[in-house]
C-alpha positions in Angstrom: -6.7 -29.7 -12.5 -6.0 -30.7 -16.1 -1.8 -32.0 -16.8 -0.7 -28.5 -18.4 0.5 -29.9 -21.9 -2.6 -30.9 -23.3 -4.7 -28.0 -22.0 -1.9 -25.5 -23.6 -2.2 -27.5 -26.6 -6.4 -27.4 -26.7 -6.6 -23.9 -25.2 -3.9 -22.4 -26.9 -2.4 -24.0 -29.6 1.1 -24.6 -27.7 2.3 -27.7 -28.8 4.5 -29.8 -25.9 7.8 -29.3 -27.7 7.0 -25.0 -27.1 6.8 -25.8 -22.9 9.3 -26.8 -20.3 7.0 -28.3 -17.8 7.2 -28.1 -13.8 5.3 -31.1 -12.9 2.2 -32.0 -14.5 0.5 -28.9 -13.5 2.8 -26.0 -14.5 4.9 -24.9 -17.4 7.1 -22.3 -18.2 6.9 -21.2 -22.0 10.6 -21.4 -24.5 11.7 -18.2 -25.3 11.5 -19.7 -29.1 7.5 -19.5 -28.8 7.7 -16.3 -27.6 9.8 -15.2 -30.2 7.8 -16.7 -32.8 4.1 -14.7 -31.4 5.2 -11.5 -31.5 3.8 -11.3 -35.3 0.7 -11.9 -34.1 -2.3 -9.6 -33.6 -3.0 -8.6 -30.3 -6.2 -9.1 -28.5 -7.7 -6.4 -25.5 -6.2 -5.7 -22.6 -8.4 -5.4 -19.3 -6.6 -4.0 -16.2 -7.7 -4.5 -12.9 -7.3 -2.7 -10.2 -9.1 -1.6 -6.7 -10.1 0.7 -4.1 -7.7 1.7 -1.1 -6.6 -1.3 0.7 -8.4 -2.0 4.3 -8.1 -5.0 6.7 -11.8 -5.7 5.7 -10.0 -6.9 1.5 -11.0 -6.1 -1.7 -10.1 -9.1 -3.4 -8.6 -7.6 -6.7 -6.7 -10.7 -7.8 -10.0 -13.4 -7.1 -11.8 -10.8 -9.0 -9.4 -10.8 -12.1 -9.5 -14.5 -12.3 -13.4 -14.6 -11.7 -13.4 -11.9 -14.3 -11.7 -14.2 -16.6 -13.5 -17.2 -16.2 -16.6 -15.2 -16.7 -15.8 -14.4 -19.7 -14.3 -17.7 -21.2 -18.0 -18.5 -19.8 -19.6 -15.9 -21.7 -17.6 -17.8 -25.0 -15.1 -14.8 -25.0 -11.8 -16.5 -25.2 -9.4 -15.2 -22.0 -6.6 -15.4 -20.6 -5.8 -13.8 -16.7 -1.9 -12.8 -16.2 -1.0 -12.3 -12.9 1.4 -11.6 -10.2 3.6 -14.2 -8.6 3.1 -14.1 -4.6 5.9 -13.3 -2.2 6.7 -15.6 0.8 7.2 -12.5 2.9 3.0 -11.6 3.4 2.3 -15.6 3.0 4.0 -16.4 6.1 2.9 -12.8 7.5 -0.1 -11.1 7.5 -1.5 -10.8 4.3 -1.2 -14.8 3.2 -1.0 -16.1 -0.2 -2.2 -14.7 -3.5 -3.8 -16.7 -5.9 -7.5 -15.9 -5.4 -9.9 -17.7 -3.0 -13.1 -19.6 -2.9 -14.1 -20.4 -6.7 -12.1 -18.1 -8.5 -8.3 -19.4 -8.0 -5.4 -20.3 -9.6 -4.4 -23.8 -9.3 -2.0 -25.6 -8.0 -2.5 -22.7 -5.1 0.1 -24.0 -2.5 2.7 -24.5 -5.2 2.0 -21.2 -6.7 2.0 -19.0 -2.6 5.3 -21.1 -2.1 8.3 -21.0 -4.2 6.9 -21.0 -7.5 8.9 -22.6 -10.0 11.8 -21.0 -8.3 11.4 -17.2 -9.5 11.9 -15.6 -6.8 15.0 -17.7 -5.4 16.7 -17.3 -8.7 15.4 -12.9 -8.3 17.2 -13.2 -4.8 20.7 -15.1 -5.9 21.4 -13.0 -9.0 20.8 -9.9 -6.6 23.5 -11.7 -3.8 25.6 -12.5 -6.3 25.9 -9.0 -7.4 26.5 -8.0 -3.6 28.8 -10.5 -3.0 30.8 -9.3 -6.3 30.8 -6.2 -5.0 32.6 -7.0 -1.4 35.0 -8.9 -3.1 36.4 -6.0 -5.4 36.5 -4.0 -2.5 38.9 -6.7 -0.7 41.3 -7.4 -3.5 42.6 -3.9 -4.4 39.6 -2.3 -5.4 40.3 -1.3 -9.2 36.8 0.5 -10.0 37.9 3.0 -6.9 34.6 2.7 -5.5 33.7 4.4 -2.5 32.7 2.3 0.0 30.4 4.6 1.7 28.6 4.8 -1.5 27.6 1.4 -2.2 24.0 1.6 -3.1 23.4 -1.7 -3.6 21.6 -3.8 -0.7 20.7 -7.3 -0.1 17.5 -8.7 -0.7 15.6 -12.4 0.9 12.2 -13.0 0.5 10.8 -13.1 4.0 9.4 -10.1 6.3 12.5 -9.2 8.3 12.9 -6.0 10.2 15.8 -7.3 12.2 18.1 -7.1 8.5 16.7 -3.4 7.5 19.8 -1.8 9.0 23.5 -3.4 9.6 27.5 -3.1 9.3 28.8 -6.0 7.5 32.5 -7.4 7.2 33.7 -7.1 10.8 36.6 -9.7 12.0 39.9 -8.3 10.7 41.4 -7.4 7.4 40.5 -11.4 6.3 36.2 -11.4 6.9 35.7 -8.3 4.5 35.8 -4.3 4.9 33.0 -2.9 7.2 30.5 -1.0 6.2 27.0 -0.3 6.3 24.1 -1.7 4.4 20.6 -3.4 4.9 18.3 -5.5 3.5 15.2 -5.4 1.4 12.6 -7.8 0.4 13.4 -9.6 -2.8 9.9 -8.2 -4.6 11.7 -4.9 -4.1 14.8 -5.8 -5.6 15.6 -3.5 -9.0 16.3 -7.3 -10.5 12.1 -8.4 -9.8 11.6 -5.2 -11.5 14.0 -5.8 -14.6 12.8 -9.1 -14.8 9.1 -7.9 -14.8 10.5 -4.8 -17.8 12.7 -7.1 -19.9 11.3 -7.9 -23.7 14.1 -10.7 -24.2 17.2 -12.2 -23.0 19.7 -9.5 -24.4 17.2 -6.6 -23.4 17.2 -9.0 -19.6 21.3 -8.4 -19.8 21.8 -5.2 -20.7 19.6 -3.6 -18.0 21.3 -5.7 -15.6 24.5 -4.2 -16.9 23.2 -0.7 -16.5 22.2 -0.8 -12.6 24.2 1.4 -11.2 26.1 -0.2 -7.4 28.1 2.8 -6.7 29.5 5.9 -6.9 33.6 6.3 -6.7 35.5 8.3 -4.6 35.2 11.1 -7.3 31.4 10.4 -7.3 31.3 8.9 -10.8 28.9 6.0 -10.8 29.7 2.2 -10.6 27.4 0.0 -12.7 26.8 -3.9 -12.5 29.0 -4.3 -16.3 31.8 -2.4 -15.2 31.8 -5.2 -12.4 31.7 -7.5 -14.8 28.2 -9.1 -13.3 26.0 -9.3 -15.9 26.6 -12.0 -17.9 26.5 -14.4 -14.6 23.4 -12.9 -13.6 22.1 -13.3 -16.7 22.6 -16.8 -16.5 20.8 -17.5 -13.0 17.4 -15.9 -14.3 17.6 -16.9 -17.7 15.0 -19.8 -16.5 13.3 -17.3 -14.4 12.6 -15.0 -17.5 10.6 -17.5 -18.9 6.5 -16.5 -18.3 4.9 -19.4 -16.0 1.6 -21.2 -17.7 -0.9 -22.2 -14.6 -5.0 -22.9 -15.1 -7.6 -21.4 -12.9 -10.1 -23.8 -11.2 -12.5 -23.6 -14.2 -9.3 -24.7 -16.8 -8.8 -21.5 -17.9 -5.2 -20.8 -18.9 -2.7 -17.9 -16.7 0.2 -16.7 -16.8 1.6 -15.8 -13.3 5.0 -14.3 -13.6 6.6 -11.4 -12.3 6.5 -9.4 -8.9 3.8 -8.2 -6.4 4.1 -5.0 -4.3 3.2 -1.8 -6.0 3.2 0.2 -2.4 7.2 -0.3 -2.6 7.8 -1.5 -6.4 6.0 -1.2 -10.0 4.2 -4.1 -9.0 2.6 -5.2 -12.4 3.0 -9.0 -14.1 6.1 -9.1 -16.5 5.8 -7.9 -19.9 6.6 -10.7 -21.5 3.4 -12.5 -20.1 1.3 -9.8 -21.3 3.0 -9.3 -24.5 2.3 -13.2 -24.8 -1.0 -13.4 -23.6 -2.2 -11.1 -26.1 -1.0 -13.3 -29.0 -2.8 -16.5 -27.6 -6.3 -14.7 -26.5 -9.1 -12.6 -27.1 -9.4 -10.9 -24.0 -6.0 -10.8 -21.4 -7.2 -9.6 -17.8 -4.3 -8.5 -15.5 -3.8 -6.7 -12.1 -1.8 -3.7 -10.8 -0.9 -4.1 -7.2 -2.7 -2.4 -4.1 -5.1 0.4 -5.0 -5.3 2.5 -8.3 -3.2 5.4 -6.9 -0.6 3.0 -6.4 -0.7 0.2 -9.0 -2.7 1.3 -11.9 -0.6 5.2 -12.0 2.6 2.2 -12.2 1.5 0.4 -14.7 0.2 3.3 -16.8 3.3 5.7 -16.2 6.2 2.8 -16.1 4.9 -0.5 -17.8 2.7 1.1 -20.2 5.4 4.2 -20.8 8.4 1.3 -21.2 6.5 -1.7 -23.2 3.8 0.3 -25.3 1.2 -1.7 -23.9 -2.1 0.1 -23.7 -4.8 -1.1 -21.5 -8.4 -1.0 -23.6 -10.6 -1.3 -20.8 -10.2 -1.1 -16.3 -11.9 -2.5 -13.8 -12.0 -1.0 -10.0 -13.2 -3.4 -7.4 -14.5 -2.4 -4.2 -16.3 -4.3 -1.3 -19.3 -3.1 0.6 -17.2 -3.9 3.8 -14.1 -2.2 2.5 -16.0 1.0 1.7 -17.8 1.0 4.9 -14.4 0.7 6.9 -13.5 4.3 4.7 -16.2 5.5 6.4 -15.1 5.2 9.5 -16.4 1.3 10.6 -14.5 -0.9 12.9 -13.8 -4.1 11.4 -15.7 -5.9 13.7 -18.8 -4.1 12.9 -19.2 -4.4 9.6 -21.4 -7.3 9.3 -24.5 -4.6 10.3 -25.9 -3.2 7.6 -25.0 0.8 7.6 -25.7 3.0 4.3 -24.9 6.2 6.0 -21.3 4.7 6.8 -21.2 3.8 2.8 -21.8 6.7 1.1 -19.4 8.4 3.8 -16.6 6.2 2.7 -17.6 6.0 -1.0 -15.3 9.2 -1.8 -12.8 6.8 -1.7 -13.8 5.1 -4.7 -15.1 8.1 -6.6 -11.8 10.1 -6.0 -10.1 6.7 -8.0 -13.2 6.9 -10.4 -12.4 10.4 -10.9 -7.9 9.4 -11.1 -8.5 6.8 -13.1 -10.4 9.5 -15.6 -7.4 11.4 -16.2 -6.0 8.6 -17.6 -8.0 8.6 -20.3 -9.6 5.5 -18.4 -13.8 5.1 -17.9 -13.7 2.1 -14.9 -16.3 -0.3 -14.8 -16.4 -0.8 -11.2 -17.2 -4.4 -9.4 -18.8 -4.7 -6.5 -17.0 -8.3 -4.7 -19.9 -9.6 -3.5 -20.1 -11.0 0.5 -22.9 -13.3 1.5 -23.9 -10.3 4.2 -23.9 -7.5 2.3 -26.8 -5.9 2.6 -29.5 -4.7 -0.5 -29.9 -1.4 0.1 -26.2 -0.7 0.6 -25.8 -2.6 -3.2 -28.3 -0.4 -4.6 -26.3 2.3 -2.9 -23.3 1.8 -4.0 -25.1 1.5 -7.3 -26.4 4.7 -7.2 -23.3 6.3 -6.1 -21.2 4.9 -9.4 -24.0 5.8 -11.8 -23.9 9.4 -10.6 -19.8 9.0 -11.3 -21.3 7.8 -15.0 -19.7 4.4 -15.1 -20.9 0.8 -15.2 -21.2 -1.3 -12.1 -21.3 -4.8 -11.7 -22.4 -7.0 -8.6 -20.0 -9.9 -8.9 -20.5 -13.6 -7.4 -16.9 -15.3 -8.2 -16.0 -16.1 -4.6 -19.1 -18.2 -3.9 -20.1 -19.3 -7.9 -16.9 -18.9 -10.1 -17.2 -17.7 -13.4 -21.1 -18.1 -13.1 -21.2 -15.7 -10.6 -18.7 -13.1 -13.2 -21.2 -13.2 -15.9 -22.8 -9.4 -14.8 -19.3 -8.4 -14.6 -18.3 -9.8 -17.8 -20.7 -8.7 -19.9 -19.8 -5.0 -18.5 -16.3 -5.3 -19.6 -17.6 -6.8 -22.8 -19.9 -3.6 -23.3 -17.0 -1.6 -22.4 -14.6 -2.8 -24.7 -17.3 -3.1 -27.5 -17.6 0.9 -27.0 -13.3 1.4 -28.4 -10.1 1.1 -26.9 -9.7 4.0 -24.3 -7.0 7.2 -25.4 -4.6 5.9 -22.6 -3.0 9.2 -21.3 0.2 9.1 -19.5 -0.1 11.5 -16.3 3.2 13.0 -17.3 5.7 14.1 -19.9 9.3 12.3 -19.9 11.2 15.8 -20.4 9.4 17.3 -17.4 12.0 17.0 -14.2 11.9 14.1 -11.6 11.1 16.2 -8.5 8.2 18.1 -10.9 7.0 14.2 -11.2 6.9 13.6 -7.9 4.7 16.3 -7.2 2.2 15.7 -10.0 1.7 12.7 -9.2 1.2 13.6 -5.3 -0.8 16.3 -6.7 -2.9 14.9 -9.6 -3.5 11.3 -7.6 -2.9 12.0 -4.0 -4.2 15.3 -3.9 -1.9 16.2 -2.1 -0.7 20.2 -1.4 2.9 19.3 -2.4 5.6 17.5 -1.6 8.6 17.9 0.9 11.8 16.7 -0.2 14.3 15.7 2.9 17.3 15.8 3.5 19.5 15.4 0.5 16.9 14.3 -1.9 16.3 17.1 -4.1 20.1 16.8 -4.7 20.4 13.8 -5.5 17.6 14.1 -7.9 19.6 16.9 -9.7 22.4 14.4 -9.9 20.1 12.0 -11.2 19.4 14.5 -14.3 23.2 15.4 -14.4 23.6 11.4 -15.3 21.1 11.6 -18.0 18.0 10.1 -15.9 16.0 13.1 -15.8 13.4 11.4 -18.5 13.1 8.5 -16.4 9.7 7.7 -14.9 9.1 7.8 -10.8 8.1 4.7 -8.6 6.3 5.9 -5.8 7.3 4.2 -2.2 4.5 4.8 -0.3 1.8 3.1 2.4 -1.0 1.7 0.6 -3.6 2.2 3.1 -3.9 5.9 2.2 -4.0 8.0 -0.2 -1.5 10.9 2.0 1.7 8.9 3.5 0.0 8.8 6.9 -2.0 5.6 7.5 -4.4 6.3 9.5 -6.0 8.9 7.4 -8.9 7.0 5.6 -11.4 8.1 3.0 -10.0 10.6 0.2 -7.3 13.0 2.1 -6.6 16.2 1.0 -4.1 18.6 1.9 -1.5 16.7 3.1 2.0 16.8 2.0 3.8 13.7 0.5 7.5 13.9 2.6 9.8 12.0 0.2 12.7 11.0 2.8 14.7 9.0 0.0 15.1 8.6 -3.6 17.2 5.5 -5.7 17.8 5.6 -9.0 17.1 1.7 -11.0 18.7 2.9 -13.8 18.3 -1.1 -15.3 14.8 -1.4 -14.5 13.9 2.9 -16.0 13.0 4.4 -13.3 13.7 6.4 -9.7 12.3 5.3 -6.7 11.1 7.9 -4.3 10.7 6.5 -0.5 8.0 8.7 0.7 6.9 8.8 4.7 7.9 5.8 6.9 7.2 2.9 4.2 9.5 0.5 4.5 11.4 -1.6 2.0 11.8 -4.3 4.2 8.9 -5.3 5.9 8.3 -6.6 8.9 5.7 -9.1 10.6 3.0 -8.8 12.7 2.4 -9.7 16.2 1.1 -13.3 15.5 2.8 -14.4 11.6 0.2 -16.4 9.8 3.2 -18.7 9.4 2.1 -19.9 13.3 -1.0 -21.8 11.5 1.1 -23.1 8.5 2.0 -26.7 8.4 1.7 -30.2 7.5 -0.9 -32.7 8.4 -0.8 -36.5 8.9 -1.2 -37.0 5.2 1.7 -34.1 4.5 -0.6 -32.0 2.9 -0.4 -28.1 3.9 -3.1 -26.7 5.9 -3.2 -22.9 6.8 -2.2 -21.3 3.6 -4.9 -19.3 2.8 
């Protein structure tokens, strides 16, 4: 690793009095520089984004940062932006999240584990609001709010299943008012996602002002200003607003700032990294989180529909392994060479080819490269995307770095060198909020339609009674299917999306709809990968992967 001052200042320009640095290997940029770049031109924006997620991984965020370094090595000046990672997977299943092998971000163990503090600062302006919220209800309750219509839940980073459900404030008339409420994981927290929306400070408080806690007893909603939380919040992430400045292995510069999780969030790196990163580059690469029916329809149909960022050119990544396990492979079988089970599972990536496409959005799709995939199941895979009419690229970034990005880069280069795609949003604000819900399940999931329980499709009117109907919808949903049932692999068809919930994140701009039995509060596995976490003799970590 290079110290981050003088890199920033070589790579970017950013003089030392423009950084507040973390160390000697991180920075987080002043909200002066980023007031003084929005003037300048932007460069091209590359998305990245992947195939349905299997146990087998697809490696969409070691491909965006090999993707980078390939082309800073191709002399195309880049920048990646990514996603900060959540401690919840990092102690459970899925570990950390800052690429692997030779195309990371660096310093990896302080970037999987409390990062600059993000996420804590996320989590105590949420608790603060909850705890604000409690203590109006003790002392006399001026705002008349109902207390069986709070909306507003806890949040702590870490895979809990024990906190999803509970009745708080027993002990007497001294410890509180009981009532039910729950928990959710910080990344799904309307605050990561306001953070992750917000252009500037004022823009940071007055979303914060407009989520909405409650409803009253005469059902008239409660929001966060009325409570008079705001400006307090404000305060504790007025550090964490600030985007994060990081280097990848090969001393590139990124940008990691904002939160992960598209299956249950928008999942998509802040705007204000983005915005950033496209004054200070050529070429910005960023992800959208879990597969393209999840992240990139988010970051199209919220970030893109909020900021007016456009994205010029998308990447899909697949694995031979990954594709093979559409197919119908058991993980533990995948090391034997099987075209047959390929081309079964490769509807999976053509239908994203073909959702992707009606975005406006031609993918150049890499193919993350294993030591034991076999040649004739490259070439056809090959085959199957040039039939699909897009470029492919076999990409070596695990094993060579940016070296091994350099078919991949040049791709993207190509593709960008052809125009800026006609980004298309997938649909219109004034259409209704359950109508968006079905095109999307429609359009993306192909699904037959969508079944809304219990009191959802009223509360959605209500929604539109408020004056939310133009808001966008954040799909809740497994990632490990394209219907809300898990198990069904490949490219399902009709199936019908059950939305069992929807909550309106009236600061972040948008409703969430909680479709099948995702949760917003995960849970961990049988063995944590927090069991193989520690510290050696020397107190370095070992088993953060």
């Amino acid at each position: 690793m290079q110290p981050i001052l003088p890199l920033a200042k070589a790579r970017l320009g950013i003089d030392p009095e423009a950084l507040v640095p973390y160390g000697h290997h991180k920075a987080k940029l002043s909200l002066d520089f980023v007031a003084e770049t929005r003037s300048r031109k932007n460069g091209k924006l590359v998305l990245v984004t992947a195939i349905t997620p299997t146990p087998a991984g697809e490696g969409k965020t070691t491909t965006s940062v090999g993707l980078a370094d390939g082309l800073n090595k191709i002399g195309v000046n880049t920048m990646v932006c990514l996603r900060e990672p959540s401690l919840g997977p990092c102690f459970g299943m899925k570990g950390g999240a800052a690429g692997g092998g030779r195309a990371q971000v660096v310093p990896m163990e302080d970037i999987n584990l409390h990062f600059n503090g993000d996420f804590h600062a996320i989590t105590s302006a949420h608790s603060l609001l909850a705890a604000l919220i409690d203590n109006h209800l003790q002392w006399g309750n001026e705002l008349n709010i109902d207390p069986r219509r709070i909306v507003w839940r806890r949040v702590v980073d870490m895979n809990d299943r024990a906190l999803r459900n509970m009745v708080i404030g027993l002990g007497g008339a001294a410890h509180g008012i009981p009532r039910e409420t729950g928990f959710d994981i910080t990344v799904a927290s309307e605050i990561m996602a306001i953070l992750c929306l917000a252009t500037d400070i004022k823009d940071l408080q007055r979303r914060l002002g407009d989520i909405i806690i409650a409803r009253t007893r005469t059902k008239e909603p409660v929001t966060a200003r009325q409570l008079g939380a705001d400006g307090a919040m404000a305060v504790l992430l007025k550090d964490a607003l600030l985007p994060n400045l990081v280097q990848t292995i090969e001393n590139n510069p990124a940008f990691i700032h904002g939160g992960p999780f598209a299956n249950i969030a928008h999942g998509c790196n802040s705007v204000m990294a983005t915005q950033t990163a496209l004054k200070l580059a050529d070429v910005v690469v960023t992800e959208a989180g879990f597969g393209a029916d999840l992240g990139a329809e988010k970051f199209i149909d919220i970030k893109c529909r909020q900021s007016g960022l456009r994205p010029d050119a998308v990447v899909l990544v697949a694995t031979i392994r990954a594709l093979k396990m559409q197919g119908g492979v058991a993980k533990d079988a995948l090391g034997t060479p099987d075209v047959a089970a390929l081309k079964a599972g490769a509807v999976n990536i053509i239908r994203h080819i073909e959702n992707l496409k009606k975005f406006g959005l031609t993918p150049v799709v890499a193919i993350n490269h294993r030591v034991d995939d076999a040649a004739e199941e490259v070439e056809a895979l090959r085959a199957i995307c040039a039939e699909q009419g897009v470029k492919v690229a076999l990409a070596r970034h695990w094993a060579e770095g940016g070296a091994g990005a350099v078919e991949l880069a040049e791709a993207v280069q190509a593709q960008l060198a052809e125009g800026s795609a006609e980004v298309k949003m997938l649909y219109p604000d004034e259409l209704s909020l359950a109508d968006k819900i079905a095109t999307i399940a429609r359009e993306i999931y192909r699904a037959d339609g969508i079944s809304l329980g219990g009191d959802t499709a009223r509360q959605l009117k209500e929604f539109e009674k408020l004056g939310y109907g133009h808001l966008p919808v954040c799909i809740a949903k497994t990632q490990y299917s394209f219907s809300t049932d898990p198990t069904k692999i490949g490219a399902a068809t009709g199936h019908t999306v059950e939305v069992r919930e929807v909550r309106l994140s009236a600061g972040a701009g948008f409703v969430v709809a909680v479709c099948g039995d995702i949760m917003t509060m995960p849970g961990l596995p049988k063995r944590p990968a927090a069991m193989d976490i520690k510290l050696d003799d020397k107190g370095e970590i070992v088993g953060l992967a």
